[in-house]
C-alpha positions as CSV (number, residue, x, y, z in Angstrom):
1,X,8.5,-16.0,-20.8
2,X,11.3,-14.7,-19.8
3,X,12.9,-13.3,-16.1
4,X,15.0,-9.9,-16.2
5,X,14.6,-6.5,-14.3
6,X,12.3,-5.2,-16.8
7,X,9.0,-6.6,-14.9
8,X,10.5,-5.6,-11.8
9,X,11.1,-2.3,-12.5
10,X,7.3,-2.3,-14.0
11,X,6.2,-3.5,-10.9
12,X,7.5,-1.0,-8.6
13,X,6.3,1.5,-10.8
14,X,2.8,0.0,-10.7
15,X,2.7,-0.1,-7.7
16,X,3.6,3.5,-6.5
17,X,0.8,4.8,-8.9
18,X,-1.7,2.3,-7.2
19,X,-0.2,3.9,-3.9
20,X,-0.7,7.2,-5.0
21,X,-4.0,6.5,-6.6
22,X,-6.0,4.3,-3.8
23,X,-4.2,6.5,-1.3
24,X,-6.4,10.0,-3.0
25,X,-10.2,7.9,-3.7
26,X,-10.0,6.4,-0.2
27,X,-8.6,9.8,2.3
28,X,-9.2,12.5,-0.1
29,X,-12.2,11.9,-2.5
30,X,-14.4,10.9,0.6
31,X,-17.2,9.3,-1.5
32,X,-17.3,6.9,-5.0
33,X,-20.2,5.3,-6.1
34,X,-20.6,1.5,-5.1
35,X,-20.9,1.1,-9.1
36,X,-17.4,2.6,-9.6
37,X,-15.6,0.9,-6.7
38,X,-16.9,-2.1,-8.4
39,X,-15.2,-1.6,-11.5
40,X,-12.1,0.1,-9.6
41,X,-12.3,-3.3,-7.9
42,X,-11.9,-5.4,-10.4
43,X,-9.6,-3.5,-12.3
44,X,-6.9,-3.5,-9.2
45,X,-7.7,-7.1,-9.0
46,X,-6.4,-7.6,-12.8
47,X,-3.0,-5.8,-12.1
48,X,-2.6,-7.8,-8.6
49,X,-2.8,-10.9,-10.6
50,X,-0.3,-9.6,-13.1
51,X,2.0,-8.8,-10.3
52,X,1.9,-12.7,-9.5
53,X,4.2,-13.6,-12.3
54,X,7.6,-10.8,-12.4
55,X,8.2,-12.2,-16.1
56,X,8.4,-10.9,-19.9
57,X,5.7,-12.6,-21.6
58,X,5.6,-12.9,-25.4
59,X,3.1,-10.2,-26.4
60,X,4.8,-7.2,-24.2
61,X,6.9,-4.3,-25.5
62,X,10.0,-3.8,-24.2
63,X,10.6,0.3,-23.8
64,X,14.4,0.9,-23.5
65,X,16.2,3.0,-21.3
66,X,19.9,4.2,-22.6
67,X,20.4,6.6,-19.8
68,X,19.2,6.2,-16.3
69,X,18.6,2.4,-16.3
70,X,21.8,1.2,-17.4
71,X,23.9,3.8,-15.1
72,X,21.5,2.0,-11.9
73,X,22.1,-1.9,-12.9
74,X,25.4,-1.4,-15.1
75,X,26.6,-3.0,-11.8
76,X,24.6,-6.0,-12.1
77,X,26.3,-7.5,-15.2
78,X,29.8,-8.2,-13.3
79,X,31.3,-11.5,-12.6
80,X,31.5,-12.5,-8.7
81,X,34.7,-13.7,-8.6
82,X,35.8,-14.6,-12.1
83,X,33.1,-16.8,-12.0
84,X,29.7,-17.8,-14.7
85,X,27.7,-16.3,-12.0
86,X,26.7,-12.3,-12.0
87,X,25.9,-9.9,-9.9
88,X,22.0,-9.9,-11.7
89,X,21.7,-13.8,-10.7
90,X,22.7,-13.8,-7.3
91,X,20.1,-11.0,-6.7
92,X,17.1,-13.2,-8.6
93,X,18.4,-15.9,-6.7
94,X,18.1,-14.0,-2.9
95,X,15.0,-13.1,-4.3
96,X,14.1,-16.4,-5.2
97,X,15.3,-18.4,-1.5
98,X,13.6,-15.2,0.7
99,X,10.4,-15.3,-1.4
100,X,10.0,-19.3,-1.1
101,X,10.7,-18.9,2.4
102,X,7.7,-16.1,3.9
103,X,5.7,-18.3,1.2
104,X,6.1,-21.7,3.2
105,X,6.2,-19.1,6.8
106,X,2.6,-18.2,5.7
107,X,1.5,-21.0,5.1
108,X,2.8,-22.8,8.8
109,X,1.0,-19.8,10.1
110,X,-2.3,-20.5,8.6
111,X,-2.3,-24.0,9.6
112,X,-0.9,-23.3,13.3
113,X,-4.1,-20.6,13.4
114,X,-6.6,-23.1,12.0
115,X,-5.5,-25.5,14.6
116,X,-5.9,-22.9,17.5
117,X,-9.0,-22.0,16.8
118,X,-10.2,-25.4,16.6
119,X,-9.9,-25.0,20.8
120,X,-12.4,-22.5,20.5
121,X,-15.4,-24.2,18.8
122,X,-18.7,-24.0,19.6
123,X,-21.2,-26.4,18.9
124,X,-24.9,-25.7,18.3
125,X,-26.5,-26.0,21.4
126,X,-29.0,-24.4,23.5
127,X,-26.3,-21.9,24.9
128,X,-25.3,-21.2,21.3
129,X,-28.4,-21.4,19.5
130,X,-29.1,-17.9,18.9
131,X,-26.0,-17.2,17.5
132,X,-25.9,-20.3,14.7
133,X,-29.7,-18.9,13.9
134,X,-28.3,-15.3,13.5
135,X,-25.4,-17.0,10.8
136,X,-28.2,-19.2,9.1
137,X,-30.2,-16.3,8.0
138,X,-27.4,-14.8,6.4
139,X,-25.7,-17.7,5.1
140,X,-27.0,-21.4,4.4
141,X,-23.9,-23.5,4.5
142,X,-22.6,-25.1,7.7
143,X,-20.1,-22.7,9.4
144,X,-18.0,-23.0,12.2
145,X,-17.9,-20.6,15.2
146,X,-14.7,-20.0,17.3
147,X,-15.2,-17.9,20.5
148,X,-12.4,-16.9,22.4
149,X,-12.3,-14.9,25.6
150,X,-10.2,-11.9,24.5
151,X,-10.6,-8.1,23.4
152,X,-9.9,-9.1,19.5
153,X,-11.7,-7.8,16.6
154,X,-14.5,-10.2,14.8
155,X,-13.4,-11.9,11.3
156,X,-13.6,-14.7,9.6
157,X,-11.2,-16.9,8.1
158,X,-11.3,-20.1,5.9
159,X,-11.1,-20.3,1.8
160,X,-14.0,-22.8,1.2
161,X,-15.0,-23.5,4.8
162,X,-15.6,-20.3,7.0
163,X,-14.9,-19.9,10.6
164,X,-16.3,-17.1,12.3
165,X,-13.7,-15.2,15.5
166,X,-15.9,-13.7,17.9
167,X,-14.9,-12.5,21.1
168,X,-17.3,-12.9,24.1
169,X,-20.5,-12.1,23.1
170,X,-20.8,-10.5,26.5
171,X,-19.7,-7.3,25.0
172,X,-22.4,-7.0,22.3
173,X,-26.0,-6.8,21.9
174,X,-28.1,-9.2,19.8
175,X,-28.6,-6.7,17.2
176,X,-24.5,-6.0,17.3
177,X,-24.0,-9.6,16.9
178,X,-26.3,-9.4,13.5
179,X,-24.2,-6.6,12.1
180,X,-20.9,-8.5,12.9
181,X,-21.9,-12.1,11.7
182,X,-23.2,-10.2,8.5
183,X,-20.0,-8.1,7.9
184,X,-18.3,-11.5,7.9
185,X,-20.3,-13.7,6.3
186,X,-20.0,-11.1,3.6
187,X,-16.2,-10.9,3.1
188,X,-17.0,-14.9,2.5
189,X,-19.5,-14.7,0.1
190,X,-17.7,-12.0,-1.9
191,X,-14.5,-14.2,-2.1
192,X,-12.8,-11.3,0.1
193,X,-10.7,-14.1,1.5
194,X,-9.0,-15.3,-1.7
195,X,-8.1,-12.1,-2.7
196,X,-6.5,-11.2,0.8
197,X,-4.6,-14.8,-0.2
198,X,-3.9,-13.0,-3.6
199,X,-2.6,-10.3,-1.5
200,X,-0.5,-12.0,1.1
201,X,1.4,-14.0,-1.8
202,X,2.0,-10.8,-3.9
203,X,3.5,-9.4,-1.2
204,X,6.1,-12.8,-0.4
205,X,7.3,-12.2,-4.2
206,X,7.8,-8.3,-4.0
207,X,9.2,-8.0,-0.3
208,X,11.8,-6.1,-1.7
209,X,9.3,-3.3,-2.9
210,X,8.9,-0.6,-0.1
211,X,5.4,0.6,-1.4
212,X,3.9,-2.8,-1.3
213,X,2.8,-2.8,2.4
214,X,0.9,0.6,1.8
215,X,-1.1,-0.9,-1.2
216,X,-1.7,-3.7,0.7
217,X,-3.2,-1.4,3.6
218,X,-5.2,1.0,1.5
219,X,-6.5,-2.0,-1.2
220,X,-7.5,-3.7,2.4
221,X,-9.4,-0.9,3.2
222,X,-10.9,-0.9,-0.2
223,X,-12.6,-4.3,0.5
224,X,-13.6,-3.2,3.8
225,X,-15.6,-0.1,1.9
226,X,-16.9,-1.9,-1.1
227,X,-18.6,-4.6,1.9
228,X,-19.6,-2.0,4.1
229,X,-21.6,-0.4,1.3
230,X,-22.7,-3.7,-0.3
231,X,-24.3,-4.6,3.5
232,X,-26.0,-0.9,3.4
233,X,-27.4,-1.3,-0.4
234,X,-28.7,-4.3,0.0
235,X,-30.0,-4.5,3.5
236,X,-33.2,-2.7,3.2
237,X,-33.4,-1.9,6.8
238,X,-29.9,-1.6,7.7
239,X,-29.0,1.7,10.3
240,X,-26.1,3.0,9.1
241,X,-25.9,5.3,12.3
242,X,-26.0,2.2,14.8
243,X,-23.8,0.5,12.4
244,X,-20.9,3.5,12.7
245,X,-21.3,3.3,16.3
246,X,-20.5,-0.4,16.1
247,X,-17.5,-0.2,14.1
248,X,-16.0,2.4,17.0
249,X,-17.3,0.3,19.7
250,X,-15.4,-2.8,18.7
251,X,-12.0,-0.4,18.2
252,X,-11.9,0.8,21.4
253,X,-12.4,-2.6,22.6
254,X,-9.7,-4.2,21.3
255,X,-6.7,-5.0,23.5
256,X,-4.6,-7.6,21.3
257,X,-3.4,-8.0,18.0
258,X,-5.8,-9.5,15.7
259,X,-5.0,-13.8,15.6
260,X,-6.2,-13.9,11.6
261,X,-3.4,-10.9,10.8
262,X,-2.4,-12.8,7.4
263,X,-6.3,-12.3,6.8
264,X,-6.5,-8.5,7.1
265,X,-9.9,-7.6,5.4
266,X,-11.5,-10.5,7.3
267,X,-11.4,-8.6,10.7
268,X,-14.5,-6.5,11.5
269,X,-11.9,-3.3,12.7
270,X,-8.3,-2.3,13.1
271,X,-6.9,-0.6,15.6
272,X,-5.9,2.7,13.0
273,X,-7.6,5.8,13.5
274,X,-7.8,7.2,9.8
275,X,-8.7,4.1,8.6
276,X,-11.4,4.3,11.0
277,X,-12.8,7.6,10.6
278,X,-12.2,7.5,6.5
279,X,-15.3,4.4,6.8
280,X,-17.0,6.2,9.4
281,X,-16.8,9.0,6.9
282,X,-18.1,6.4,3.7
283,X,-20.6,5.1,5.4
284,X,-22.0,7.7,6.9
285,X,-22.2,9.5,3.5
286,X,-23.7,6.9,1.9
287,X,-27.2,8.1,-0.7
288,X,-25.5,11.2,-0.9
289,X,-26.3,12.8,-3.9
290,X,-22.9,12.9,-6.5
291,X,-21.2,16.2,-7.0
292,X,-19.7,17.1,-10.7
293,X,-16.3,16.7,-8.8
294,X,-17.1,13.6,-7.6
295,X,-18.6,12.8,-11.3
296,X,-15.2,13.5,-12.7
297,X,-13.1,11.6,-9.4
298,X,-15.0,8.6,-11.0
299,X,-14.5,8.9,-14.5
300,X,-10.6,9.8,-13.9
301,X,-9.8,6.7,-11.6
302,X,-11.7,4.7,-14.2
303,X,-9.0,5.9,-16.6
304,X,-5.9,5.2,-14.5
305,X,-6.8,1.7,-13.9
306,X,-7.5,1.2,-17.2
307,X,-4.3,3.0,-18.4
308,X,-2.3,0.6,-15.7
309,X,-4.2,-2.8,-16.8
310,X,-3.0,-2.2,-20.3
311,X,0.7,-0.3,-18.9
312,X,1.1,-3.6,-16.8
313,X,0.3,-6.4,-19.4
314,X,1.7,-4.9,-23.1
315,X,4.9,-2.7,-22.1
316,X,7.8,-3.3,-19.7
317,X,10.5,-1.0,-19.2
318,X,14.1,-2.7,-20.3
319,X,17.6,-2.0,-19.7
320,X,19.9,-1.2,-23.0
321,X,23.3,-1.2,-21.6
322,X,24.7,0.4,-24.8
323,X,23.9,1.8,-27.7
324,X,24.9,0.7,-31.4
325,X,28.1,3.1,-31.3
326,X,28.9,4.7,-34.9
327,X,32.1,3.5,-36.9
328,X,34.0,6.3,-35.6
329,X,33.0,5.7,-31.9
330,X,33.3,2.0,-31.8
331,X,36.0,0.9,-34.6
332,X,33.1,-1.4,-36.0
333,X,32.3,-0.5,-39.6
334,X,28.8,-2.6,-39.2
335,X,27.1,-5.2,-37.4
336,X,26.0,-7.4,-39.4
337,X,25.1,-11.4,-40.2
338,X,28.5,-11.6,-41.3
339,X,30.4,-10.4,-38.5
340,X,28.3,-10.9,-35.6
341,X,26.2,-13.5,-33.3
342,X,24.1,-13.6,-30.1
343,X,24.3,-15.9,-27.3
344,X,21.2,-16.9,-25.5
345,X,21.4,-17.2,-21.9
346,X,19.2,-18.4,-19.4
347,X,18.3,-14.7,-18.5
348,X,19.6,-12.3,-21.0
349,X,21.5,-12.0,-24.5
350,X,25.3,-11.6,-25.5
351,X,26.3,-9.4,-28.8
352,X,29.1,-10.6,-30.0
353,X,31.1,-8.3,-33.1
354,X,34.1,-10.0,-34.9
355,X,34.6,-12.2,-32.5
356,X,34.6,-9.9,-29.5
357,X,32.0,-9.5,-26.6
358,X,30.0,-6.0,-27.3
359,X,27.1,-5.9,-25.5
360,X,24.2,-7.5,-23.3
361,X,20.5,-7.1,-24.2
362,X,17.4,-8.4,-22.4
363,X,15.4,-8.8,-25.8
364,X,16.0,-8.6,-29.5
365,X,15.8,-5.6,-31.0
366,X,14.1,-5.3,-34.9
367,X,17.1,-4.4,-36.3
368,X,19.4,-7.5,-35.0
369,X,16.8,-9.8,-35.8
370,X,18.8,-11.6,-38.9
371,X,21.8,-11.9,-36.2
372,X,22.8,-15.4,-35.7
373,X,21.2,-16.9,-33.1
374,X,22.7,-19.8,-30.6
375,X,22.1,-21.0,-27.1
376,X,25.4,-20.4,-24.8
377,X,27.3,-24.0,-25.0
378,X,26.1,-24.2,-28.8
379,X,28.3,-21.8,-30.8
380,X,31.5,-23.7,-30.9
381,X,29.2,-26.9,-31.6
382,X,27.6,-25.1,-34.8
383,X,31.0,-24.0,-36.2
């Protein structure tokens, strides 16, 4: 595996059309099928976890540009300085220091909210009772209960032990409650959480990529959807219309910013107004019966994902800074095993031709592949 611009450049692109994509299902289709959203799910899921690792990996195609590419990072293949060092590995290396750093900021502020909330506990009692019977029903594992005295929304946080943020119960009604300790227990039992964790590290890696904080907002809402119509299937006397009314309750009661904030889909509400009327709109909808446009929405986002999965995995786009010139362009009368060799680098390739530097590549194309090969430091060594 190897680390140029190509997966970079894949990524972005990735990205926008997941932008684009989520961005038309969720605000302009206005219904999918739990079924679909399943699949859709999993499929976004698959590219996420591609977008982990920015590398070249030994099955993928590289697709060269000779044009556009190459006149955008010609730049990157100067020496700073007269120096070893170019302008392509200082950038991975910023990259590099600023995503290790909001990696190890995320984590501090995961363990400074764990340890805030541990103020908060309530322990099953009398008082509480009621409320640790309500979670039981719903889920049989110990869980933990924070309440704090503030207008924030409900959510739940913890990867293999969950701790349930309520505000003052106070402000809802017993069957309120039930609705809210279900929405969240849900998120759990789906493993919502890890793939907001997924989320939150993808976008420490690609906080260079100015799309990434919209996927991240509509893919959140996604989750939020795919739960909300999971707790209406399979709640057999679930009321949707007290359930709506619930969801805009809690919004308009919220006064401060949510304490779980790295845990987005874990919160019950947020404080946005079309992602609040798009679920009102999804759940309210919900046993429609399908139209033939919505028929074909399904079938057509079921082919983008699946056109992306493969995209992302078995092509990357690559930058050819030059072609192979002609004779007549380039004084060479052929490259050959003769007359040539390439150096390996730790991130890309140097053509040499008669003893001169003529070009850097990011793989090895078919037609150099009898080319002397060495590892920069080893040329002189084999001679």
């Amino acid at each position: 595996m190897t680390l140029t611009f190509g997966p970079f450049f894949l990524c972005f692109f990735i990205t926008c059309l997941l932008s684009c994509f989520l961005h038309f299902i969720l605000y302009r289709s206005m219904y999918f099928p739990r079924n679909t959203m399943n699949l859709l799910f999993m499929g976004i899921l698959v590219i996420l976890i591609r977008m982990l690792f920015p590398l070249n990996f030994p099955f993928t195609h590289s697709i060269y540009s000779y044009h556009i590419l190459p006149k955008l990072m010609e730049f990157t293949t100067e020496p700073l300085m007269s120096s070893n060092l170019t302008v392509q590995g200082l950038l991975v290396g910023i990259w590099s220091i600023i995503s290790i750093l909001l990696l190890i900021r995320f984590l501090f502020q995961y363990r400074k909210v764990h340890q805030y909330l541990s103020l908060f506990y309530i322990q099953n009692t009398n008082e509480w009772k009621w409320l640790f019977n309500i979670c039981s029903k719903h889920f049989t594992k110990p869980i933990k209960i924070a309440i704090i005295d503030k207008r924030i929304s409900p959510a739940v946080i913890g990867l293999f032990n969950p701790v349930l943020i309520l505000p003052d119960t106070k402000y809802f009604t017993n069957e309120e409650m039930e609705y809210i300790c279900m929405h969240e227990i849900s998120h759990f039992k789906q493993r919502h959480l890890w793939i907001s964790l997924l989320m939150e590290i993808i976008c420490c890696i690609h906080w260079w990529n100015p799309v990434i904080k919209y996927l991240k907002r509509d893919y959140m809402l996604f989750l939020e959807l795919s739960n909300d119509l999971h707790l209406i299937q399979s709640s057999p006397n679930f009321n949707t219309i007290h359930y709506a009314e619930l969801i805009i309750k809690t919004a308009k009661q919220i006064t401060i910013g949510n304490l779980s904030h790295f845990c987005s889909p874990a919160n019950f509400v947020v404080r946005n107004k079309l992602i609040l009327t798009t679920r009102i709109n999804y759940i309210l909808n919900y046993g429609t019966k399908k139209t033939f446009k919505e028929t074909l929405h399904s079938l057509g986002g079921i082919l983008i994902i699946g056109f992306a999965i493969v995209f992302s995995f078995l092509f990357v786009p690559e930058v050819s800074y030059r072609q192979i010139q002609s004779s007549a362009e380039a004084d060479i009368s052929e490259i050959t095993k003769d007359n040539a060799f390439i150096l390996k680098t730790e991130t890309d390739y140097h053509v040499y031709v008669d003893g001169k530097y003529f070009a850097t590549i990011y793989s090895i194309p078919k037609e150099l592949k009898n080319i002397p090969l060495y590892m920069k430091g080893d040329y002189h060594e084999k001679e």
